[in-house]
N, C-alpha and C positions, 0 to 999 in steps of 0.2 A: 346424685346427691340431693337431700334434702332442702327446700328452698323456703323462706318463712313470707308468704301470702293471705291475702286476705280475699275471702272468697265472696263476700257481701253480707255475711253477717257475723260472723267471726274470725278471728286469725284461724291459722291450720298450716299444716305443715305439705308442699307440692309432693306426691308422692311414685313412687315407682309402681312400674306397669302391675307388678306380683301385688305389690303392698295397697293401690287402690282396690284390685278384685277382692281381697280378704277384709278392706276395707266396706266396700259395696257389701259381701256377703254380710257382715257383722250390721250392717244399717237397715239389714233387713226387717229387723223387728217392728219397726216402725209403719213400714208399708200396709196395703190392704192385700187381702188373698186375692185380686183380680191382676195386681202389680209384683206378686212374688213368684209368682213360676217363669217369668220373661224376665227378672233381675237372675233368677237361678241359672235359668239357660246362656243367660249372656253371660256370669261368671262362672259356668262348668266349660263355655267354649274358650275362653280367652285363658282360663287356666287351663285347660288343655294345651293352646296355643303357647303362652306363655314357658310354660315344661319343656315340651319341643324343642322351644329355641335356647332355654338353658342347657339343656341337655346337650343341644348343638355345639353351644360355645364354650361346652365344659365346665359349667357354674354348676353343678350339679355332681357329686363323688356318688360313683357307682361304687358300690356293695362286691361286685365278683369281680376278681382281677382276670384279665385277660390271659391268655395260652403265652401271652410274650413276658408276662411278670411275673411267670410261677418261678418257684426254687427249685428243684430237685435236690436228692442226697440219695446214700446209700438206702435211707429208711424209706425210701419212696416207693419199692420195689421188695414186697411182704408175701409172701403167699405162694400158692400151685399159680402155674400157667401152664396152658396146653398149646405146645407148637408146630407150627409147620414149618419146612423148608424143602425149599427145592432149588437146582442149578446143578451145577458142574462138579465133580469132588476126584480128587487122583482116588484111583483102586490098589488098595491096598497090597504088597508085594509084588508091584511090577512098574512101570515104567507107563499105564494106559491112562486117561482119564474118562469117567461116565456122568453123564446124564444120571440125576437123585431125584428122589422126592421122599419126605422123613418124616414123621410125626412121635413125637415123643410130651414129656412132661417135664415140666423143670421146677423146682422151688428157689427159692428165695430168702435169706433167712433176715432180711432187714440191720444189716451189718458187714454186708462184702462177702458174706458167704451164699455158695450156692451145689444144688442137687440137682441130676438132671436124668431120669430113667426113660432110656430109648423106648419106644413102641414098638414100630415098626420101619424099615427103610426097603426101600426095594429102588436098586440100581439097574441101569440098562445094561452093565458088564455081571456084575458082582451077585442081580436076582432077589429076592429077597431073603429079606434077613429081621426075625423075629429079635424083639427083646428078652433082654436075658433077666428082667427086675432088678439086677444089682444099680446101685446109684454110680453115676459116677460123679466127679467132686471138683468145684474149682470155684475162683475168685471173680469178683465185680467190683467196679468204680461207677461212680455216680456224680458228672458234674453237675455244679451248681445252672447247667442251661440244659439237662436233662440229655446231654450224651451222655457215652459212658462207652467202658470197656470192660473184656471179661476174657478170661482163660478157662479153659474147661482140658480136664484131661480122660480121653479116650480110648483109654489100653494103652499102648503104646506112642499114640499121637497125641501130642499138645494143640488143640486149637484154639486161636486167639479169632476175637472180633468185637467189631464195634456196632455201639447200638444207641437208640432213638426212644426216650421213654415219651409216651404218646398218652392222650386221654385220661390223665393224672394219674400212669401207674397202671391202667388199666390195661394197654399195649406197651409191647416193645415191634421195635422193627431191629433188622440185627443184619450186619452184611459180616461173612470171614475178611477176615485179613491177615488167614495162613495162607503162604504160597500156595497156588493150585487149586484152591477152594475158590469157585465163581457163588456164589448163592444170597439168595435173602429168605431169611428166615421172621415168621409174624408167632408173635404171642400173645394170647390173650388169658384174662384175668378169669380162672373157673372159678 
């Protein structure tokens, strides 16, 4: 707080550590050019100094929010991504499960809908297996702390899983949570 003092020739007001240095720098006029480059330097350090320590104490509203204050939603998640996944996957008409590793494409349509054209997979049972180009078609949620959930349907298989939107949209991370499916799946933003 401000305090009303008399300094030996005039009243003035006692001021804060910030409000002296802007104060010092504005009285500079007055000086000689032998007495302003050492008034300069000692208020470029103590506002340096000064900043620091509001910064510290949180006097100071930072500009970018943090990765813990962002929003997500459906529209957060716009565009191609190109995926990988690898892990565990049942084989298909039989009773085995294999070792996967998958690379495909997926879109996005910024509204819960989504597109997702296989590339290529190659299983330790099943071998490889080319894409066919056709899309296949399924839905996304998007919560407000940037999980989410999605179904994707695969010919005959419904896969469901949840996912992690990373890097503002830029990644997703994605684990199944259809029975039998062990995997994590990474996508990034082409």
């Amino acid at each position: 707080t401000n305090t009303y003092v008399r300094n030996g020739t005039a009243p003035c007001f006692r001021r804060t550590g910030v409000q002296r240095m802007i104060a010092m720098w504005d009285d500079t006029s007055h000086k000689s050019e032998k007495e302003l480059p050492i008034i300069m330097n000692i208020s470029a350090s103590k506002l340096i100094q000064a900043t620091a320590l509001a910064v510290a104490l949180g006097g100071i509203p930072v500009a970018a929010q943090s990765e813990d204050d962002r929003s997500c939603s459906v529209a957060s998640l716009k565009g191609a991504y190109g995926l990988h996944a690898s892990g565990i996957r049942p084989v298909a008409g039989s009773n085995q499960s294999e070792t996967h590793s998958t690379l495909a494409r997926r879109s996005y349509d910024g509204k819960g809908g989504l597109k997702s054209w296989p590339v290529v997979s190659q299983g330790q049972v099943s071998g490889v297996a080319e894409g066919t180009g056709t899309a296949q078609t399924g839905t996304y949620e998007v919560n407000p702390d940037c999980t989410g959930q999605m179904t994707l349907t695969l010919g005959p298989i419904q896969l469901s899983a949840r996912f992690v939107v990373v890097k503002q949209g830029l990644e997703i991370i994605e684990v199944p949570t259809t029975p039998g499916n062990i995997a994590v799946a990474r996508l990034k933003r082409q």
